[in-house]
N, C-alpha and C positions, 0 to 999 in steps of 0.2 A: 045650312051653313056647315054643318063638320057631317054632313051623311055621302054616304060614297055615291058615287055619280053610277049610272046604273055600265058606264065604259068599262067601269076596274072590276075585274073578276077576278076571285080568290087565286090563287095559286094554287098548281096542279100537285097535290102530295104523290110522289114515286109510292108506289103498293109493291114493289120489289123489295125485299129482305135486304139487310146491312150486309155486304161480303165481311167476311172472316178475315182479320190483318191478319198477314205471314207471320208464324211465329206463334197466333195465340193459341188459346187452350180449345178454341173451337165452341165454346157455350159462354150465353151472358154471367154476370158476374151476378150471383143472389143477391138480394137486398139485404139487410142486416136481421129483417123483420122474417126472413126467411132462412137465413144463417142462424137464428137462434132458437128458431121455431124444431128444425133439424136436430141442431142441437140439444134441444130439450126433450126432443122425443126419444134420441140416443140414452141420454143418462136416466128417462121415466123409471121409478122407480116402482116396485108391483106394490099394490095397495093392501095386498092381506097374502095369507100363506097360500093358498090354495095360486096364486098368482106366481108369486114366487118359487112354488114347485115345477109350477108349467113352464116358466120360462127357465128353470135351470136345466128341464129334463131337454126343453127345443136347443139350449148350447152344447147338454153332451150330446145331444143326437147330431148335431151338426159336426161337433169337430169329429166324431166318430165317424161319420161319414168322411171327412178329408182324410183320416187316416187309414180308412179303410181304403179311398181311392188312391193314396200314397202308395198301400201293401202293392199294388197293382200295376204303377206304373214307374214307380223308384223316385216319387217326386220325393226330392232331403227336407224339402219344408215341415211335411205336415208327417214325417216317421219319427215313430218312438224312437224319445235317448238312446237307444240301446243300438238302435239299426242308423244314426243319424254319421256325417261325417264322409269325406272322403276315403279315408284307408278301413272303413266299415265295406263302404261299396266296392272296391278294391278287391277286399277279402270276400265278399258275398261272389266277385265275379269270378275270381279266382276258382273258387270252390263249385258252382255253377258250372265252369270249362273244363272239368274233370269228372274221371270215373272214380267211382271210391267203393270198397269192401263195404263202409262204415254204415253207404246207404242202402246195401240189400241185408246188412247184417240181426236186425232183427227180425226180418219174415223167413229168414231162412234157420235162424236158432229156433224161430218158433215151427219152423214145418219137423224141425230134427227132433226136437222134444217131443213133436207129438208121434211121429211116427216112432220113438222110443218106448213110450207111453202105452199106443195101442198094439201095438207087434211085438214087445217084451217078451210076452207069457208065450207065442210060436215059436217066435226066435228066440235064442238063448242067446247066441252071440250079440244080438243086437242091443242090451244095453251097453257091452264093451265097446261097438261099435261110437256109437252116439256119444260118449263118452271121449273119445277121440275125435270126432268130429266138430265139437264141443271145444277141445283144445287149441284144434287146427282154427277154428275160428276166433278164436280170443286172441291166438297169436297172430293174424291177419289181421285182426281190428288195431292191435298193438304197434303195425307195421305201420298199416296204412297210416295211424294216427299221426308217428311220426314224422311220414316223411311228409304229410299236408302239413305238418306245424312248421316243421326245417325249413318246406319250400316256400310258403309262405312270408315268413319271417325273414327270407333271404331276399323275396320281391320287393317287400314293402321297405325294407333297408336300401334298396335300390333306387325305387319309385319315391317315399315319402320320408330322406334320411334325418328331418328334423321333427315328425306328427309323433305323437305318442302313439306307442304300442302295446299297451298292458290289455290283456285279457284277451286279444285278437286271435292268438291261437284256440283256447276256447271257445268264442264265438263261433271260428269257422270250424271248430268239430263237432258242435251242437246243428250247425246246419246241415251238415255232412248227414248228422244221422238220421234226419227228415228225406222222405222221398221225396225227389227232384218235385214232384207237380204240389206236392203240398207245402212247400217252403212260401215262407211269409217273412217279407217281402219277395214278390214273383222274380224269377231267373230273368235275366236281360241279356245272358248270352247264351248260346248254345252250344255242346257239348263240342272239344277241340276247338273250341275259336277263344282268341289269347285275349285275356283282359286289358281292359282300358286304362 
């Protein structure tokens, strides 16, 4: 009386996948039982110290790797306060598209001192010498310092007349004093090509 006649056969279910509506995010919606499950495994908290060590050393180790892969690629996200900002990058490019005294100025005070050092006692004249050369370089450091802080400070007044600017000449003369390949965060322009 109510059993199916053996004529009606089931309906054929499509085995083809749901299409994507225009518009959506492309994935099912989680259930709740898996939205909290996520959830709770996000906030887990570690059950004793030794857990808790391991999991603080795997977050510095992580963000230190994005900041490290920051130094590298000029990403603003993941750079130290210090290197973060627009008119930071500005001044880093600025500084990067020039030549400067400031950045050969310590390997070359240090080759003057030495050969002061070991050829004194043959030479006579050559502590006066180095002595002088000694001055000519401090006065060149003094130059160059200048005119990167003036020309600077006259870009960024240009480019960025409402961002602050405190300490920016500083910054770019502490970078200045670093050799171009070991500056951190990495050069993004090359020597004569105008800042962005």
């Amino acid at each position: 009386m109510f059993r199916r006649t053996k004529s009606e056969t089931p309906q054929q279910t499509s085995t083809t996948a749901p299409q994507p509506k225009p518009g959506g995010k492309g994935r099912p919606t989680p259930t709740r039982r898996e939205a909290e499950a996520a959830r709770k495994s996000a906030l887990k908290k570690p059950r004793n110290r030794k857990e808790a060590s391991a999991y603080r050393r795997e977050k510095v180790r992580i963000e230190r790797a994005k900041t490290q892969e920051a130094m590298k690629t000029g990403d603003d996200r993941y750079l130290p306060a210090a290197d973060k900002g627009p008119v930071r990058r500005f001044a880093r490019d600025y500084v990067d598209s020039r030549w400067s005294v400031m950045e050969f100025a310590l390997p070359l005070l240090l080759v003057i001192s030495l050969l002061g050092v070991v050829f004194s006692g043959t030479f006579r004249w050559l502590p006066g010498l180095v002595n002088i050369l000694f001055l000519v370089m401090i006065l060149a450091i003094a130059a160059d310092w200048f005119l990167l802080s003036a020309g600077l400070k006259r870009a960024i007044g240009k480019k960025f007349a409402n961002e602050p600017t405190k300490g920016i000449g500083f910054y770019a003369v502490r970078r200045t004093m670093q050799m171009r390949r070991w500056r951190l965060p990495k050069p993004m322009v090359a020597r004569g090509e105008k800042p962005k």
